[in-house]
C-alpha positions as CSV (number, residue, x, y, z in Angstrom):
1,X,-14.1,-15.1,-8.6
2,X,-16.8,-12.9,-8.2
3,X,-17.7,-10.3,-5.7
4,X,-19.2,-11.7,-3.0
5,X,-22.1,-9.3,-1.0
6,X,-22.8,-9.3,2.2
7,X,-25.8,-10.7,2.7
8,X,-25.0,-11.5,6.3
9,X,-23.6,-10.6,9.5
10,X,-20.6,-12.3,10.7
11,X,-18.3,-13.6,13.5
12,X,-14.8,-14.2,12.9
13,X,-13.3,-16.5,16.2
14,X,-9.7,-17.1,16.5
15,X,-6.6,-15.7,16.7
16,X,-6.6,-11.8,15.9
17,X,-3.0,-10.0,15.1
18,X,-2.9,-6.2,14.8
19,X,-0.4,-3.5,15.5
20,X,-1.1,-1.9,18.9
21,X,1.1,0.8,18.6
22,X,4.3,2.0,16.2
23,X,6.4,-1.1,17.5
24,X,4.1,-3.1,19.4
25,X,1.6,-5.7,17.9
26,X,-1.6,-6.9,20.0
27,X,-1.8,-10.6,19.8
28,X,-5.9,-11.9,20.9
29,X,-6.1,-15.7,21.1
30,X,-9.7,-18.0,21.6
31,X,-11.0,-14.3,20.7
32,X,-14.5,-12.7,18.4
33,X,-15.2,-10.3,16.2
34,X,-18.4,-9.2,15.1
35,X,-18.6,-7.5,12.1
36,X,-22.3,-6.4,10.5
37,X,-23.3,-6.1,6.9
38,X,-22.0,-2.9,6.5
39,X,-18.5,-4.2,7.2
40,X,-18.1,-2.1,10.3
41,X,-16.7,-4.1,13.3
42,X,-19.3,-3.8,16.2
43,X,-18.2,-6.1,19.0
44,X,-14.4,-7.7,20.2
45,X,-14.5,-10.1,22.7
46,X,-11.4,-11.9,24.1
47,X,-11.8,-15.7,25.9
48,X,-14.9,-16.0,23.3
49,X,-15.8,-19.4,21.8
50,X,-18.0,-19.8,19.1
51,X,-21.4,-20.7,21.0
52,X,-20.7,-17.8,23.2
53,X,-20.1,-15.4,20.3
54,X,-23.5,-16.7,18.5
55,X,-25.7,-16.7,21.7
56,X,-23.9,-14.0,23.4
57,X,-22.4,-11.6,20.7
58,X,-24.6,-11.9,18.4
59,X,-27.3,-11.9,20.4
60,X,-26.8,-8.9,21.7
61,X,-27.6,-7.3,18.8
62,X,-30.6,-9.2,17.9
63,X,-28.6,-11.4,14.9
64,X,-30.3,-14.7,14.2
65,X,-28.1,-17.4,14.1
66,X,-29.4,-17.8,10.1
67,X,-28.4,-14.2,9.6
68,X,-24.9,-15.0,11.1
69,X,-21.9,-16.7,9.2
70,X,-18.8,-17.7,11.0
71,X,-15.3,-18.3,10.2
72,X,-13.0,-19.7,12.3
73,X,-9.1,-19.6,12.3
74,X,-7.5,-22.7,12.9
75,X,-5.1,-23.1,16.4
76,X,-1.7,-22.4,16.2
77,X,-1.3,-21.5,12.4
78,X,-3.6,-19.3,11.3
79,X,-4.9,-15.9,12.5
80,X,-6.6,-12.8,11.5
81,X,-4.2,-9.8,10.2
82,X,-5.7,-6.2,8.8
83,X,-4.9,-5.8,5.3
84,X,-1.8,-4.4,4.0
85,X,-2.2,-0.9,2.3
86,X,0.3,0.3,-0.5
87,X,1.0,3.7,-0.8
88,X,2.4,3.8,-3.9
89,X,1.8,1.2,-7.2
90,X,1.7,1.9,-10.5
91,X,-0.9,-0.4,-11.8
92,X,-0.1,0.5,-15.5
93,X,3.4,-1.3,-15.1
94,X,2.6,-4.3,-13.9
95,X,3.7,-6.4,-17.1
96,X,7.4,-5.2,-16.4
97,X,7.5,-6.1,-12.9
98,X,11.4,-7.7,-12.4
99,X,12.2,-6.1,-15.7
100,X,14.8,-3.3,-15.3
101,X,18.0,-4.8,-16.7
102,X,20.8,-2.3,-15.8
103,X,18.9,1.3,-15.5
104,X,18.5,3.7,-13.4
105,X,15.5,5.8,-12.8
106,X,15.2,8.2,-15.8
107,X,16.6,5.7,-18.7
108,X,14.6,3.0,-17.1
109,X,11.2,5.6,-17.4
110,X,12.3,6.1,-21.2
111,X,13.5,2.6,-22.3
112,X,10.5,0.5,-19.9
113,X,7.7,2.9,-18.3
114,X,6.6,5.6,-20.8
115,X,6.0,2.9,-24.1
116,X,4.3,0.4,-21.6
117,X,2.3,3.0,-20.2
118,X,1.2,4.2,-23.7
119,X,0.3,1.0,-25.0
120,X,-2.5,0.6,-22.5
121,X,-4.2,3.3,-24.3
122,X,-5.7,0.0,-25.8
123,X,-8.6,-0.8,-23.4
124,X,-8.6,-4.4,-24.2
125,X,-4.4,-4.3,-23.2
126,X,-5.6,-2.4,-20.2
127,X,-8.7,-4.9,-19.0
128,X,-6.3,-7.7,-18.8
129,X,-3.2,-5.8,-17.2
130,X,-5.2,-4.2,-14.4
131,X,-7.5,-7.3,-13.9
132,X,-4.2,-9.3,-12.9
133,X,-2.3,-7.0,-11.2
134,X,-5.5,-6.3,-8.7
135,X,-6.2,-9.8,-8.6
136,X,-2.1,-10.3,-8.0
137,X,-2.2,-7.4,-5.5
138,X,-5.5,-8.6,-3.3
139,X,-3.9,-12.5,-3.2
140,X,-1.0,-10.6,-1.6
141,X,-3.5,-9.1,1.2
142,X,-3.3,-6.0,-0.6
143,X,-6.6,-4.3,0.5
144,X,-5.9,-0.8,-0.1
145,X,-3.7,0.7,-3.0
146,X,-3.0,3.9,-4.4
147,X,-2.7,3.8,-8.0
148,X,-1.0,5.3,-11.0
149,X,-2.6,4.7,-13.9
150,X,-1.8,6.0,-17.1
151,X,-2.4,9.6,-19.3
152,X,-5.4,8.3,-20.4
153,X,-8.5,8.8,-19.7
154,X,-10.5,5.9,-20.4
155,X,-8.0,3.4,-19.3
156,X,-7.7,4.9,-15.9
157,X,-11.9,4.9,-15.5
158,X,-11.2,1.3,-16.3
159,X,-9.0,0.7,-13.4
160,X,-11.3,2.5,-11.2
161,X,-13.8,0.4,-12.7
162,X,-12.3,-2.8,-12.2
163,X,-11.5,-2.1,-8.3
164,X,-14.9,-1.0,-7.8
165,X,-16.2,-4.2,-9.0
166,X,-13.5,-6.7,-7.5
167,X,-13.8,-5.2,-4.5
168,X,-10.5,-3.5,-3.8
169,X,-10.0,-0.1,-1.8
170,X,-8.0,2.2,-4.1
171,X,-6.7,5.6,-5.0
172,X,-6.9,6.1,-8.4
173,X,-4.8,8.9,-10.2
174,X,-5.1,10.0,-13.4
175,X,-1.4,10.7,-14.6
176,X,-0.4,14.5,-14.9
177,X,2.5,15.3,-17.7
178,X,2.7,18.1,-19.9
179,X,6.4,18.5,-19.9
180,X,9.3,16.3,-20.5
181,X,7.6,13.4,-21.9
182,X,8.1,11.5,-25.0
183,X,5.9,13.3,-27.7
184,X,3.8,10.0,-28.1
185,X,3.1,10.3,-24.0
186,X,3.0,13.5,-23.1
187,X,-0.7,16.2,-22.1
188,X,-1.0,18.6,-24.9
189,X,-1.3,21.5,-22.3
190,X,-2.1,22.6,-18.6
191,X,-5.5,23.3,-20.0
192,X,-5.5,19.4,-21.1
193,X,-3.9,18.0,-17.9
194,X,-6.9,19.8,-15.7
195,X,-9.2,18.9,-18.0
196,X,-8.2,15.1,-18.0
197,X,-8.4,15.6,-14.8
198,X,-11.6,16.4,-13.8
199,X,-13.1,14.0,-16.4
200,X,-11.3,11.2,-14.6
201,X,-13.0,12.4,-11.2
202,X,-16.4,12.5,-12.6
203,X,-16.3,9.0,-13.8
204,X,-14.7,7.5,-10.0
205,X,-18.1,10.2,-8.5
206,X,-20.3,8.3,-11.1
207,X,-19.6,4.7,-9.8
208,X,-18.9,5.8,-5.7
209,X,-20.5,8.6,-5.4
210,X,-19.3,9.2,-1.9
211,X,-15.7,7.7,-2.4
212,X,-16.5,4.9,0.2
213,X,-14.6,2.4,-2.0
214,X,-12.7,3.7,-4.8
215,X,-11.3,7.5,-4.8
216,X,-9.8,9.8,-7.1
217,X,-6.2,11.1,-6.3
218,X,-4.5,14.0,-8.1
219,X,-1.4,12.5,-9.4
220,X,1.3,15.3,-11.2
221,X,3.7,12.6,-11.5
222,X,6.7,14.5,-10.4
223,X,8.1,17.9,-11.4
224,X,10.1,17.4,-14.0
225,X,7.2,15.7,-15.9
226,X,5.0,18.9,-15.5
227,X,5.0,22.7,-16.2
228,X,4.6,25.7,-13.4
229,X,1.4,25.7,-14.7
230,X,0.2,22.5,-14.4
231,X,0.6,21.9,-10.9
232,X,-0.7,25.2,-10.2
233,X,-3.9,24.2,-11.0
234,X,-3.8,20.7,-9.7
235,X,-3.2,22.8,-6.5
236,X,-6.1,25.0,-7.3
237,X,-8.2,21.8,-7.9
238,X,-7.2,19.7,-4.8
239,X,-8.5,23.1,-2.8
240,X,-12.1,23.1,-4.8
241,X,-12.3,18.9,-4.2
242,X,-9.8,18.2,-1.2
243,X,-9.3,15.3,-2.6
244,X,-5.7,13.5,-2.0
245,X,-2.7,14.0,-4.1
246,X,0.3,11.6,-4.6
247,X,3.9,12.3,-6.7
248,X,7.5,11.4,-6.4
249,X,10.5,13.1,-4.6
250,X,14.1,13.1,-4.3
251,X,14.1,9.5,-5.6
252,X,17.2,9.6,-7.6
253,X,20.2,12.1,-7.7
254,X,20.1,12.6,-11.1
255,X,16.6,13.5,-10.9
256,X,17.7,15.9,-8.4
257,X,19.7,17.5,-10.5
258,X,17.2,17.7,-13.2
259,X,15.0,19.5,-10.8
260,X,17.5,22.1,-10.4
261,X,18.1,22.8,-14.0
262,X,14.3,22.8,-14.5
263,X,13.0,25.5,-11.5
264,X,16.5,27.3,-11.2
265,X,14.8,29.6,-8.7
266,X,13.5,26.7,-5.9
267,X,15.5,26.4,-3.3
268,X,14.8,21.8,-3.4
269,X,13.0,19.7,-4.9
270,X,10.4,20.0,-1.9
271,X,10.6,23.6,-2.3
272,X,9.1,23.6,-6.0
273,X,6.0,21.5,-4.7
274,X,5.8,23.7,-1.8
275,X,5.8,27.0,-3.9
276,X,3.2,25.7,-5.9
277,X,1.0,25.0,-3.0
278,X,1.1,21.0,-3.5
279,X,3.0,20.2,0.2
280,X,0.1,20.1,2.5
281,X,-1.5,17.2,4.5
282,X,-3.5,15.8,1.3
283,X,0.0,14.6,-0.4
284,X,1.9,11.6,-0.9
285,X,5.0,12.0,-1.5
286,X,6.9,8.7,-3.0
287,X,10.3,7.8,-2.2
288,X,12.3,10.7,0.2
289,X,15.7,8.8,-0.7
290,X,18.0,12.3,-0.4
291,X,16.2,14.9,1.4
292,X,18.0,17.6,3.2
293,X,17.3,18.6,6.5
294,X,15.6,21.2,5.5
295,X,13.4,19.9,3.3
296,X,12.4,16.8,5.7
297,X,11.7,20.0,8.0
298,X,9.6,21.7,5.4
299,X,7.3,18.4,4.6
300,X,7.1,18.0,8.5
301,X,5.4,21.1,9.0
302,X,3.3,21.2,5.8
303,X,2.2,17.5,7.3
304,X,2.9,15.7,3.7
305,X,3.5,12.1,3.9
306,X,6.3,9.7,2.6
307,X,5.4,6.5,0.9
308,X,8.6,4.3,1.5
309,X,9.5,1.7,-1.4
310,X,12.3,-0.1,-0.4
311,X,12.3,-2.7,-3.3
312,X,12.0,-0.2,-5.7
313,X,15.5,1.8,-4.1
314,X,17.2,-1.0,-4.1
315,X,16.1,-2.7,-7.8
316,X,16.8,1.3,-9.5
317,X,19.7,1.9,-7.1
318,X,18.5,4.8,-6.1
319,X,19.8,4.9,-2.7
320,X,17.9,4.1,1.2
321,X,15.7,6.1,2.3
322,X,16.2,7.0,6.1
323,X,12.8,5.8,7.6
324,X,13.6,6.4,11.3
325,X,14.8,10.0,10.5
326,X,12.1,10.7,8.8
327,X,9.5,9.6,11.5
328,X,11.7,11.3,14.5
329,X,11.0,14.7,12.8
330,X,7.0,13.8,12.9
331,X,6.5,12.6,9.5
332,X,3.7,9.7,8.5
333,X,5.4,6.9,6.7
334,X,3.9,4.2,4.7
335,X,5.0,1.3,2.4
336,X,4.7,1.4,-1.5
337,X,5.4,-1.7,-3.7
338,X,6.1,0.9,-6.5
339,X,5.6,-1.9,-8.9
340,X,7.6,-1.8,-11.4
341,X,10.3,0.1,-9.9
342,X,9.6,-2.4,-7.5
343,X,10.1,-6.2,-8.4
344,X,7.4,-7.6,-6.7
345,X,3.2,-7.0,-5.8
346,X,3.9,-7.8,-2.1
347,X,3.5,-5.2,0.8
348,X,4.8,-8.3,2.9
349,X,7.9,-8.2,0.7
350,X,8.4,-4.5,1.0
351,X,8.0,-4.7,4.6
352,X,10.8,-7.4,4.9
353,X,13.0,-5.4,3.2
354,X,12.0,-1.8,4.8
355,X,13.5,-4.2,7.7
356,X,16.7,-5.1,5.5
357,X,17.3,-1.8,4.5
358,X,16.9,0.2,7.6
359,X,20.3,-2.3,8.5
360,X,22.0,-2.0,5.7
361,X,22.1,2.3,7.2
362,X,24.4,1.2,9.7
363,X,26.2,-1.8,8.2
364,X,30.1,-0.8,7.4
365,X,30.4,1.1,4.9
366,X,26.9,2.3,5.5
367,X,25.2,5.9,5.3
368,X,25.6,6.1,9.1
369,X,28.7,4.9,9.8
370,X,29.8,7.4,11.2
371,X,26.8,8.8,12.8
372,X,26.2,9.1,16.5
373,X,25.7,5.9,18.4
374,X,22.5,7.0,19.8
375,X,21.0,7.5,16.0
376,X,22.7,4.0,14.7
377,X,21.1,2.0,17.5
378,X,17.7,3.9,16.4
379,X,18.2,3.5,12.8
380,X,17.4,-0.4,12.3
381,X,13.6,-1.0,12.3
382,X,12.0,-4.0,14.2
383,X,9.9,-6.6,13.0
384,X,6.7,-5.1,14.5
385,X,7.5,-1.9,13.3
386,X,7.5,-2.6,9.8
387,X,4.0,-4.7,10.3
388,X,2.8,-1.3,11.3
389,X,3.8,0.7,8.3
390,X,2.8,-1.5,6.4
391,X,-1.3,-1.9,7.8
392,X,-1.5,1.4,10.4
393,X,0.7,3.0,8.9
394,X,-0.2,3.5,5.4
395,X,-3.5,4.2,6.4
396,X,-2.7,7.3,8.0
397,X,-0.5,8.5,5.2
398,X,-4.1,7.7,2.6
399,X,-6.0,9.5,5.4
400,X,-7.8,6.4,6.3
401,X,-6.9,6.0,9.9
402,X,-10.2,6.4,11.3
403,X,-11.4,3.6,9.1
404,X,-8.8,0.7,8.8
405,X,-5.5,-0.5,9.8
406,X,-6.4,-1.6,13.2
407,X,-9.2,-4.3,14.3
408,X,-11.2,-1.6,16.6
409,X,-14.9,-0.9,17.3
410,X,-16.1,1.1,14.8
411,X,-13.4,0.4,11.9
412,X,-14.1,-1.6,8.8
413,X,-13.0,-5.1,8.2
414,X,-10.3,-4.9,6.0
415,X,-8.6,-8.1,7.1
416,X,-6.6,-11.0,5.6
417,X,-6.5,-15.3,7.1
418,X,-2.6,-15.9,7.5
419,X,-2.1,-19.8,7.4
420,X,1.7,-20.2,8.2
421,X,1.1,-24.5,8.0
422,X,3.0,-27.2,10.3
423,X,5.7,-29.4,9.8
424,X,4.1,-32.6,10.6
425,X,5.1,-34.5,13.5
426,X,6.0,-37.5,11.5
427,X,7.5,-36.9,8.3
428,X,8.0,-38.7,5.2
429,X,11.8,-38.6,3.5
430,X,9.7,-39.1,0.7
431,X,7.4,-35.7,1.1
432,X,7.6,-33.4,-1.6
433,X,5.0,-31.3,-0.6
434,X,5.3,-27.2,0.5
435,X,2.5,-25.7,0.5
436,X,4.1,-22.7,2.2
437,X,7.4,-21.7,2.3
438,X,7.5,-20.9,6.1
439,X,7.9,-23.9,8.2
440,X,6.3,-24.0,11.7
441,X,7.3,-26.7,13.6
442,X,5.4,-26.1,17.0
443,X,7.8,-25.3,19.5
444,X,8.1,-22.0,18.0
445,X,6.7,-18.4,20.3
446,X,3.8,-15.9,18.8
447,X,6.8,-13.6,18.0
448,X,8.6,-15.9,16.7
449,X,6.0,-17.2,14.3
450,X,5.6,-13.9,12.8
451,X,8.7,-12.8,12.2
452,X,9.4,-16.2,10.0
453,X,5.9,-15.0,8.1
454,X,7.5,-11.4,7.5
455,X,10.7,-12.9,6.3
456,X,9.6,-16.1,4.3
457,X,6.6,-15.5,3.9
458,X,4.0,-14.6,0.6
459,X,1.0,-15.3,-1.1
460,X,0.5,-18.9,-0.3
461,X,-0.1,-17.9,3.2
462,X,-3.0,-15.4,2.1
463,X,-5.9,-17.7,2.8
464,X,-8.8,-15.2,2.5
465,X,-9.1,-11.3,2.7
466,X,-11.9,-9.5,2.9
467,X,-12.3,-5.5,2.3
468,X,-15.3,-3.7,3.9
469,X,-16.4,-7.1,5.2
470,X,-16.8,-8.2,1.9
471,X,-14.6,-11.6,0.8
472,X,-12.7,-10.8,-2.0
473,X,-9.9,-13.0,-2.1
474,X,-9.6,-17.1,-2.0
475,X,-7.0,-18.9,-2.1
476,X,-7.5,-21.9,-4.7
477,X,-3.8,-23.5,-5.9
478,X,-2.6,-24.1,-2.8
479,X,-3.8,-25.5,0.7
């Protein structure tokens, strides 16, 4: 579809769903928003039906009712939801998403990653892998996404291009390796990687010159991939730009002990990002699987943030990150797809099984067994507190948080039109027809509801979404 502008202010009446706090969601029913043609929320009124919202509302700030489109949300199965943000996809491997066979993290980035990644130094390979896997990602509600995209140059610009133009909110990161790459995939020199660098940040300046939209994010893609000097001066840049920086950690345990082999004189992993200046409030840091205490410490006070990929963990068996931990010590978490690591495009699918995981920690046989009681109980993460990572959440760890996440005055509409569809009353033996996989039957509470959306549902229920008040997303195969 194309990129629809707004050419008009608008009122969206209906049910409204958005997290409140970390484990508590805000439910508005027969409720308004008003959001103008910059895509900034300006009014929310509760017990609001639509002639009140056009006379009353919009009224109020001198809108004409033919400079005012409305959509509504229909009664009991549909409702507004912000959009989800992922903290952590790598656009470039999109073609081998469920591909993995039996590998682990660093044969799988040899045998799958690194020749995928390579080939898309063909821009007409590139055009049609990022064009489906944005369009795959904004069907999912996916409104916000920070990127990996590839070595190169001019396929990266294109991915910045192409979420510029569809309309997607995205990081995009330029990917830093000078050492310990396949010679076919690898930067010639520090010299190269900052160079590449910078060029890639010029072109995201030349099409949003303020970043509104589409961002640069310096991306060393972890340590092992890049020399002492390298991520020196991707430190040295972040402090001349400020701009945000994203990389992996302590995903896998042989890539652990890689790390030690390679920077024999760093105390961890987090330690060799940290003595390189690159653990401060501007980084992402994907994964957090096996972090000491000390080093969860260390990230803590440097105020980096975790990008948790559940799917991904559990598809490279690369062990469960310890989500609750990591949040009790002050730390911002988020949810990553971390496509391909991770099967599938969905942040609703890496919420569900953030949930699953987090359970799997204190199952027998489990990481925390044997823990205290007191951390068990605490370990398992709720329904709503999964919904938050997965919206709030993530915008705080992208530095977002004072522009989406929530449905507040002031924030932009970044939103998505769940439809969750109804088991009719009367049904036909003979009715072959789902057009969702989540079942509502009617008797069924709010909470209820949306915990049977979290764990059945997907894409089908995506309706519309819109990003900056803009409507970017339509759903057309089913209904």
């Amino acid at each position: 579809m194309t990129l629809s502008r707004v050419k008009k202010n608008q009122v969206f009446l209906g049910t409204f769903i958005h997290p409140r706090r970390f484990g508590e969601l805000e439910i508005l029913h027969n409720a308004a928003i008003c959001v103008d043609t910059s895509g900034t929320i300006v009014a929310i009124q509760p017990d609001c039906n639509q002639q009140k919202a056009v006379e009353t509302l919009s009224g109020g700030f001198g809108w004409s009712l033919e400079d005012v489109a409305i959509t509504v949300s229909r009664d009991a199965r549909q409702f507004f939801f912000p959009g989800f943000i992922d903290t952590h996809i790598h656009a470039s491997q999109y073609p081998n998403i469920g591909v993995f066979g039996k590998s682990t993290l660093l044969d799988w980035l040899n045998k799958y990653t690194f020749p995928m990644e390579a080939s898309l130094s063909s821009l007409p390979k590139a055009r049609r892998v990022y064009t489906r896997c944005i369009r795959r990602t904004l069907s999912h509600g996916t409104t916000t996404a920070a990127y990996y995209a590839t070595r190169d140059v001019d396929a990266t610009n294109l991915l910045a291009d192409l979420c510029h133009s569809m309309g997607q909110r995205a990081f995009i990161g330029r990917v830093c390796m000078d050492h310990l790459g396949p010679d076919y995939y690898i930067d010639e020199s520090p010299s190269y990687t900052l160079a590449a660098a910078r060029d890639s940040i010029e072109h995201i300046r030349s099409i949003d010159r303020n970043f509104d939209l589409v961002s640069p994010i310096l991306t060393p893609r972890f340590a092992p991939a890049c020399s002492s000097e390298a991520m020196s001066g991707l430190s040295e840049l972040q402090k001349q730009t400020q701009l945000p920086m994203q990389t992996h950690i302590s995903e896998n345990v042989n890539e652990i002990e890689l790390v030690k082999e390679l920077f024999p004189h760093s105390k961890s992993y987090a330690d060799v990002y940290d003595a390189h200046s690159l653990l401060n409030e501007k980084m992402v840091l994907a994964h957090a699987i096996h972090l000491t205490e000390e080093e969860a410490d260390l990230i803590a006070e440097r105020k980096a943030k975790i990008a948790h990929c559940p799917c991904s963990n559990s598809s490279l068996t690369s062990g469960v990150a310890r989500v609750r931990w990591l949040l009790n010590k002050g730390i911002q978490v988020g949810l990553g797809t971390d496509m391909s690591g991770g099967y599938s495009p969905s942040i609703l699918e890496a919420a569900r099984q953030a949930k699953l995981a987090s359970n799997h920690l204190i199952a027998p046989g489990g990481l925390l067994q044997d823990a205290p009681q007191k951390e068990r109980d605490e370990a398992s993460l709720s329904v709503e507190e999964v919904l938050y990572l997965a919206t709030k959440g993530g915008a705080e760890v992208l530095g977002l948080a004072d522009k989406v996440g929530v449905f507040e005055i002031g924030k932009q509409w970044d939103a998505q039109l769940i439809d969750l569809g109804t088991v009719p009353a009367e049904l036909d033996e003979h009715d072959y027809v789902f057009p969702s996989n989540v079942d509502i039957f009617g008797w069924e509470s709010w909470d209820e509801r949306i915990a049977k959306w979290v764990f059945n549902g997907d894409d089908r229920n995506t309706k519309k979404v819109w990003v900056q008040g803009r409507l970017v997303h339509v759903q057309s195969n089913h209904g």
